[in-house]
C-alpha positions as CSV (number, residue, x, y, z in Angstrom):
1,X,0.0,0.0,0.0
2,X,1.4,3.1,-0.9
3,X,0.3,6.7,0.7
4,X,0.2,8.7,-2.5
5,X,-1.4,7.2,-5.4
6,X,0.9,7.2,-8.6
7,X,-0.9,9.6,-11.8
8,X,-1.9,7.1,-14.0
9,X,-0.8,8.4,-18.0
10,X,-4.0,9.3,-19.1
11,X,-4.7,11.4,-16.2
12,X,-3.6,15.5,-16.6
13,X,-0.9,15.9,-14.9
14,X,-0.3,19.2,-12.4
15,X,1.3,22.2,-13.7
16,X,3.1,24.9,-12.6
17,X,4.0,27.5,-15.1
18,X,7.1,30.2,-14.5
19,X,7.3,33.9,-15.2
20,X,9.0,35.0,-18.5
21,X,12.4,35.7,-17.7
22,X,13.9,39.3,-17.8
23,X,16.3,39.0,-20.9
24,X,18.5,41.9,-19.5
25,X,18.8,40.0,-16.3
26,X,19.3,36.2,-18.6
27,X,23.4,36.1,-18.9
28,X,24.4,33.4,-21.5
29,X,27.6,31.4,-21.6
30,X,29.6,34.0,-23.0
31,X,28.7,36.9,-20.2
32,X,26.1,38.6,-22.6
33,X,22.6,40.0,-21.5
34,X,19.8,38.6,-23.4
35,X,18.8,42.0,-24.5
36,X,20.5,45.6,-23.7
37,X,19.9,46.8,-20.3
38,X,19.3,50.2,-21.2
39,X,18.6,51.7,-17.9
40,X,21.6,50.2,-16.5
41,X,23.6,51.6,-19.2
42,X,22.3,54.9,-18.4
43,X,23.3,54.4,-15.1
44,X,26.5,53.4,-15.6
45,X,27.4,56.5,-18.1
46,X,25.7,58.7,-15.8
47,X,28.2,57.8,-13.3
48,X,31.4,57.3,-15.5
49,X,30.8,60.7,-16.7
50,X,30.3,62.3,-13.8
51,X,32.8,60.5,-12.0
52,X,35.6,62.0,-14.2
53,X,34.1,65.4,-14.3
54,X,34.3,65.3,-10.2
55,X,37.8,63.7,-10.0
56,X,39.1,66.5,-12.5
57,X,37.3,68.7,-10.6
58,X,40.5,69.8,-8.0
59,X,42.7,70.3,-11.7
60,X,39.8,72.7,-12.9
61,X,39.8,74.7,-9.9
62,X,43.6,75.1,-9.4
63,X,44.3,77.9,-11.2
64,X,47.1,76.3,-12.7
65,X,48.0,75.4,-16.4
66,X,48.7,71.9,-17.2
67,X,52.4,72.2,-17.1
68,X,52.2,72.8,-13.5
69,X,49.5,70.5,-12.6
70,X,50.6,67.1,-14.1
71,X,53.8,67.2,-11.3
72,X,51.6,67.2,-8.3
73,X,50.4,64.7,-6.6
74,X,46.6,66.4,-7.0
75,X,46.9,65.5,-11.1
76,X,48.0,61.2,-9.7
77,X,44.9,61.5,-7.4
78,X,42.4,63.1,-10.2
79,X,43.9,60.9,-12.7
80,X,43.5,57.7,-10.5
81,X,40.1,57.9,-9.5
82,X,39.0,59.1,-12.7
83,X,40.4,55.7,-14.3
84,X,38.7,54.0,-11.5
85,X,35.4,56.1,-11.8
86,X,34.2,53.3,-14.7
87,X,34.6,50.3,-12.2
88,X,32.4,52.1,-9.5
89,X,29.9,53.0,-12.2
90,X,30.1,49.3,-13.5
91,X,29.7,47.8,-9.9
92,X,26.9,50.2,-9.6
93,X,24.8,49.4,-13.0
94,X,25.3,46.1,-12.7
95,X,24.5,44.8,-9.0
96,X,21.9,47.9,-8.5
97,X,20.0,48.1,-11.7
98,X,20.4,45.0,-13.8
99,X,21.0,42.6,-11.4
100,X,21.7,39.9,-13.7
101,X,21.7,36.1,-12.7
102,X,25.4,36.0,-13.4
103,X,26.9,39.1,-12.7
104,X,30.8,38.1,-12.4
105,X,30.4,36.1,-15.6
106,X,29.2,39.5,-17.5
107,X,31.9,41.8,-15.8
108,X,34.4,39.1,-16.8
109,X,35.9,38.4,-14.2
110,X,35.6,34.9,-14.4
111,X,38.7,33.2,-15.9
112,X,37.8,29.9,-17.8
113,X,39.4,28.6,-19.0
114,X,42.6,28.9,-17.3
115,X,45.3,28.6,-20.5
116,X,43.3,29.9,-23.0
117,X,43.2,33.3,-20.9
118,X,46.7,32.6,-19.8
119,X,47.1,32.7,-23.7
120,X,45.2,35.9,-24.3
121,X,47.3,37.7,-21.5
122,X,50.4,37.4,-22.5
123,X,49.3,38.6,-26.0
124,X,47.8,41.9,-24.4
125,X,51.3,41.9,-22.3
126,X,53.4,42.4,-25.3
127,X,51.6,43.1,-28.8
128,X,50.5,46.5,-27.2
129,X,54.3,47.2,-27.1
130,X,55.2,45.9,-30.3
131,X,52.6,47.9,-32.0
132,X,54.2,51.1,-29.8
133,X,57.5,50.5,-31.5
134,X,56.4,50.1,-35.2
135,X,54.5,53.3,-34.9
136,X,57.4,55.2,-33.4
137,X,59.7,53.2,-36.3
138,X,57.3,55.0,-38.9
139,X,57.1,58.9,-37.1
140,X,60.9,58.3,-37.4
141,X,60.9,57.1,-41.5
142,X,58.6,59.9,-42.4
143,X,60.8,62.3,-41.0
144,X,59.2,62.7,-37.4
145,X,62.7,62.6,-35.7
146,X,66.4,61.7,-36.4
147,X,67.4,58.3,-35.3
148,X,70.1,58.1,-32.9
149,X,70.8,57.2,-28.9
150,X,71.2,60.6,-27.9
151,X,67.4,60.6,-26.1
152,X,68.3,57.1,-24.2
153,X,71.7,58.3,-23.1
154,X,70.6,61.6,-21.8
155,X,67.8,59.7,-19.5
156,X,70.0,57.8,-18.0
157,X,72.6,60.6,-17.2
158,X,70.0,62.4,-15.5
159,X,69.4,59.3,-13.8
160,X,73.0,58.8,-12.8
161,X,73.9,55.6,-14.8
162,X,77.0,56.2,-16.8
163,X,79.9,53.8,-18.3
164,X,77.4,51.5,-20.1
165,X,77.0,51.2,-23.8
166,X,74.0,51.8,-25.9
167,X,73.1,48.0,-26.7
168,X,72.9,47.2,-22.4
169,X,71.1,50.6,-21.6
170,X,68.4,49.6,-24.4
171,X,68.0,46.2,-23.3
172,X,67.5,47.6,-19.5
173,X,65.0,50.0,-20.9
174,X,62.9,47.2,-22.5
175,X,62.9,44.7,-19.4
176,X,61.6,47.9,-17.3
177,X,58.7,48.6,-19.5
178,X,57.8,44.9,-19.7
179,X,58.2,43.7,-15.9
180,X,57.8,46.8,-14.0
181,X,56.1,49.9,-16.0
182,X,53.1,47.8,-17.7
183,X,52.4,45.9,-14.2
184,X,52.1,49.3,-12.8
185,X,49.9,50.5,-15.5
186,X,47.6,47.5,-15.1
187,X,46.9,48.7,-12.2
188,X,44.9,52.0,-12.8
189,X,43.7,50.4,-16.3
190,X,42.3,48.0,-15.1
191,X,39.3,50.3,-13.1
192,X,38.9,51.5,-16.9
193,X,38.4,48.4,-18.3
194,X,36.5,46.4,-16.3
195,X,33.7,49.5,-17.0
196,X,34.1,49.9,-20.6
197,X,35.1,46.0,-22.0
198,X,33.6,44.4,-18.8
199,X,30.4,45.9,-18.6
200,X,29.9,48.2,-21.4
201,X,30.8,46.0,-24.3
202,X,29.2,43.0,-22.8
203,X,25.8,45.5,-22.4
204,X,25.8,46.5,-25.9
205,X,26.9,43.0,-27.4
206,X,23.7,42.9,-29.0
207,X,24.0,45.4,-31.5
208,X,26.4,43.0,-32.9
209,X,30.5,43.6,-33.0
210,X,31.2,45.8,-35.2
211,X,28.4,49.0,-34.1
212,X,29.3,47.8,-30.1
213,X,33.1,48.5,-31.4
214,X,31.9,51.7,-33.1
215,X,29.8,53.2,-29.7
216,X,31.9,51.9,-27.0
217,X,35.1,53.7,-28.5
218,X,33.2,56.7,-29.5
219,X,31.8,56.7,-25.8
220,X,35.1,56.0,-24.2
221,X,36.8,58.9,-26.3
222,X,34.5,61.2,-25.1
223,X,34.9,60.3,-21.6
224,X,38.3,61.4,-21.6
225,X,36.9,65.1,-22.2
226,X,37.7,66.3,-18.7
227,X,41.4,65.7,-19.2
228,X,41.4,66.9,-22.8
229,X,39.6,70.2,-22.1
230,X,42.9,71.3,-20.0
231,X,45.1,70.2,-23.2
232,X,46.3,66.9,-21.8
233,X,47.4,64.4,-25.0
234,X,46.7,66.6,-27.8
235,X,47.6,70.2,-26.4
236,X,43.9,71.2,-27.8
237,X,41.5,72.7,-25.6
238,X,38.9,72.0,-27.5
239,X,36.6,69.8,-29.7
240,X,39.4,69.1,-31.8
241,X,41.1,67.0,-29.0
242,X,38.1,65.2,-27.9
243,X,37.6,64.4,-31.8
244,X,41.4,63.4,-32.1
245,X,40.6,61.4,-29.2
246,X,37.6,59.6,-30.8
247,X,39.5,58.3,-33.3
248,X,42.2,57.3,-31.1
249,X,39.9,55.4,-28.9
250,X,37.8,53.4,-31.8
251,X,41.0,51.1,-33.0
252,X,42.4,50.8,-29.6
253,X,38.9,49.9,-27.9
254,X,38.2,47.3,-30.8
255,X,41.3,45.2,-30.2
256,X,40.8,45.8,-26.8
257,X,37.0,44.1,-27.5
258,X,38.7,41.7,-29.0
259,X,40.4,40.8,-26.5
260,X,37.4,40.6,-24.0
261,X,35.6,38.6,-26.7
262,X,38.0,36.2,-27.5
263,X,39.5,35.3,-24.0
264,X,35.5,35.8,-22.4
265,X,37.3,37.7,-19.1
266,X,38.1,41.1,-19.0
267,X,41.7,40.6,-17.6
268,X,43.6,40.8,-21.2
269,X,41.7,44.1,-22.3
270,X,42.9,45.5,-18.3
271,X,46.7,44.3,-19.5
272,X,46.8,45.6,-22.8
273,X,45.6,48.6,-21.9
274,X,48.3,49.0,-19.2
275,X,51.1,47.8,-21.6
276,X,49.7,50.5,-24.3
277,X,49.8,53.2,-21.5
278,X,53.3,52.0,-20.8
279,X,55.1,51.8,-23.8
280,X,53.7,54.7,-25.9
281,X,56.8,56.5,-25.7
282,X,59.3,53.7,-25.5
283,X,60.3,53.7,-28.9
284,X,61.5,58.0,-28.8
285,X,63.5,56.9,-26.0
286,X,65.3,53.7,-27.7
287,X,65.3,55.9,-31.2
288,X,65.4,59.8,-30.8
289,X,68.2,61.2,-31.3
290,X,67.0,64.5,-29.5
291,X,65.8,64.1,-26.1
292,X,64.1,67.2,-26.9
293,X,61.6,65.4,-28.9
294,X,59.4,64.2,-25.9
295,X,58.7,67.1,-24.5
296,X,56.9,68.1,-28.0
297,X,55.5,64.4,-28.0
298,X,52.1,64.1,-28.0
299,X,49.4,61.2,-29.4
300,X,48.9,63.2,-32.5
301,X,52.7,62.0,-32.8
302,X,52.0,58.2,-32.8
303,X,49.2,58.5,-35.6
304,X,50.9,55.0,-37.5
305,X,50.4,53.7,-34.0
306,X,46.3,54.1,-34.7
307,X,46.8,52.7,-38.2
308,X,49.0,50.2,-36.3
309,X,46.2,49.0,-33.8
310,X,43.3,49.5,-36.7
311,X,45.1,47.2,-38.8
312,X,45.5,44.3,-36.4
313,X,41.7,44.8,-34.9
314,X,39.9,44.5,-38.2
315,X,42.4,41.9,-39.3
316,X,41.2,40.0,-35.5
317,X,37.8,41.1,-35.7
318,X,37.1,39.3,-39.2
319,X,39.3,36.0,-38.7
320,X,39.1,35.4,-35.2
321,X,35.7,37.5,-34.4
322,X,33.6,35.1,-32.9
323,X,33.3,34.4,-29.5
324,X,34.4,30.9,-28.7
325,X,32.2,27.5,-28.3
326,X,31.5,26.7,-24.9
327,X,32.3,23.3,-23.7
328,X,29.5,21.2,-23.0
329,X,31.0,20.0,-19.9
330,X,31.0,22.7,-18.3
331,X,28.8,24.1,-15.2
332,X,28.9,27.5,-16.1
333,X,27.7,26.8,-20.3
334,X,24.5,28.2,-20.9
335,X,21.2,26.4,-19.4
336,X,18.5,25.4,-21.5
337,X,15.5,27.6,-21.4
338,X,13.1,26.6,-18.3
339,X,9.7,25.3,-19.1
340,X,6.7,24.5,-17.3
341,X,7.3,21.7,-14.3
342,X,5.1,18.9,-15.0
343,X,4.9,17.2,-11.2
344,X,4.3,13.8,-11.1
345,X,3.6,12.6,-7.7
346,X,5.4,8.4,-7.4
347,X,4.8,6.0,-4.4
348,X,6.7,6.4,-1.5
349,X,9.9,4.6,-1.2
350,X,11.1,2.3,2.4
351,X,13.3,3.4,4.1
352,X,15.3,0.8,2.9
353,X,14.4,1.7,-1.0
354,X,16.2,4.9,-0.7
355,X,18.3,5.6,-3.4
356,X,20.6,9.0,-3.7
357,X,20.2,10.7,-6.8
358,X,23.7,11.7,-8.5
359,X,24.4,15.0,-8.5
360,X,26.1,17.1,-10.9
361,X,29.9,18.9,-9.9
362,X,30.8,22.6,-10.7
């Protein structure tokens, strides 16, 4: 005799049905929304913007002209929490307003799996430099500067090192930039990107790669307005920088999507942006002849640079452009959709007829 009788096939079975799911709240295996959360994106913006705005705020009301300002330690405070103010504005959007059901997996910080992003970083650790160096190769074929060693040995005689030949000094310059100066830039970068290629790339995935690479650098290039305004990269205190820093910011921010894309965790885009940061003026040091050249140096300077980073993102984005399969073994792959629950009610089992039900491992 069993307590509850068993529902017999022809019988209708009981039913429960579920809600439709929020498609802004439904992340998939790749760390994309369903649809764009669009009041979480305004969110987010409202605060990156505003953010900078604030942190530039103490540079704005100074008094001072930018020569001044960018030795103080109030232009590394305004600087720092303005990289940083994208992170906040990410943490915000995303665990206020969206509130998706996998909220680590969209802001990419999940790293799965383990080689393939070990893969992807050391990529973003040294093709930013590379990239750095050909550009700086071309301003100097074109006329830019006269090769020579005279800007590498006049940093290191202000720096006291004397007695050591071009080839070692070179080589020290390099390992420095690689092991200690990118690390360092990963560091601020990395509030940066884990707003604009961990949340605002992944938000806007569904307007397909190309337009999110369009908006997102366009948006990002803007952003930089506060620091622009006072004449910082382009020495124009106008709309011509931010422009010049539109177009800067679209090639860069597509390999840097790539990146994101590709290795599904927003740790390669943070590292490649901190090697780019570091290295942009490597190659005047290693090459310039006059040390005077850096202090006219600015990113109009490293234009091939752009065509440089262009190149390889369309190259990346058409060849390697889609994101990769997810492995069906996996915990974290994509569930299937849910559907209505059909409960069927079975006898009651001994004690004795207990059987555990295997369980699956994440």
């Amino acid at each position: 005799m069993t307590s509850i009788t068993e529902l017999q096939p022809h019988e209708p079975s009981t039913t429960t049905s579920t809600p439709p799911r929020d498609l802004a709240k439904s992340i998939d295996a790749h760390g994309v929304p369903g649809r764009i959360p669009w009041i979480a994106v305004a969110v987010y913006l409202f605060i990156a913007f505003g953010g900078a705005w604030l942190s530039c705020l103490p540079l704005w009301t100074s008094g001072k002209e930018l020569t001044e300002l960018m030795t103080t330690t109030t232009f590394a405070l305004s600087g720092t929490l303005m990289m940083w103010s994208p992170a906040i504005a990410a943490f915000i959007a995303v665990f206020a307003v969206q509130r998706p059901d996998k909220p680590w997996r969209e802001l990419g910080f999940l790293i799965r799996p383990f080689w393939r992003t070990l893969g992807f970083c050391v990529i973003a650790w040294n093709v930013p430099v590379i990239l750095n160096l050909m550009g700086a190769l071309a301003v100097g074929a074109m006329g830019g500067f006269r090769f020579g060693t005279g800007a590498l040995m006049d940093l290191y005689a202000k720096a006291g090192v004397t007695g050591m030949d071009e080839t070692t000094l070179a080589w020290m310059t390099v390992l420095h930039t690689l092991l200690i100066a990118v690390p360092l830039g990963v560091s601020s970068a990395l509030g940066e990107e884990i707003g604009w290629r961990g949340f605002l790339v992944q938000a806007l995935a569904p307007l397909g790669k190309w337009t999110c690479a369009l908006v997102t650098g366009v948006i990002w290039g803007v952003w930089h307005a506060p620091l622009l305004l006072l004449g910082y990269n382009f020495q124009d205190r106008g709309i011509g920088g931010i422009l010049l820093m539109v177009l800067f910011c679209i090639p860069v921010g597509a390999f840097f999507m790539w990146l994101r894309m590709r290795s599904e965790t927003v740790w390669p885009a943070a590292i490649a942006h901190g090697s780019m940061n570091a290295s942009v003026t490597l190659g005047f040091f290693l090459w310039a002849n006059d040390p005077s050249v850096l202090k006219t140096f600015n990113l109009v300077s490293m234009w091939p640079m752009w065509v440089c980073y262009a190149v390889l993102a369309l190259i990346a984005l058409v060849v390697w452009g889609s994101r990769p399969t997810p492995r069906p073994w996996r915990c974290d792959v994509e569930e299937e959709p849910e559907e209505d629950l059909e409960l069927v009610v079975t006898p009651a089992r001994a004690p004795h007829e207990f059987v555990e039900e295997p369980t699956e491992r994440c």
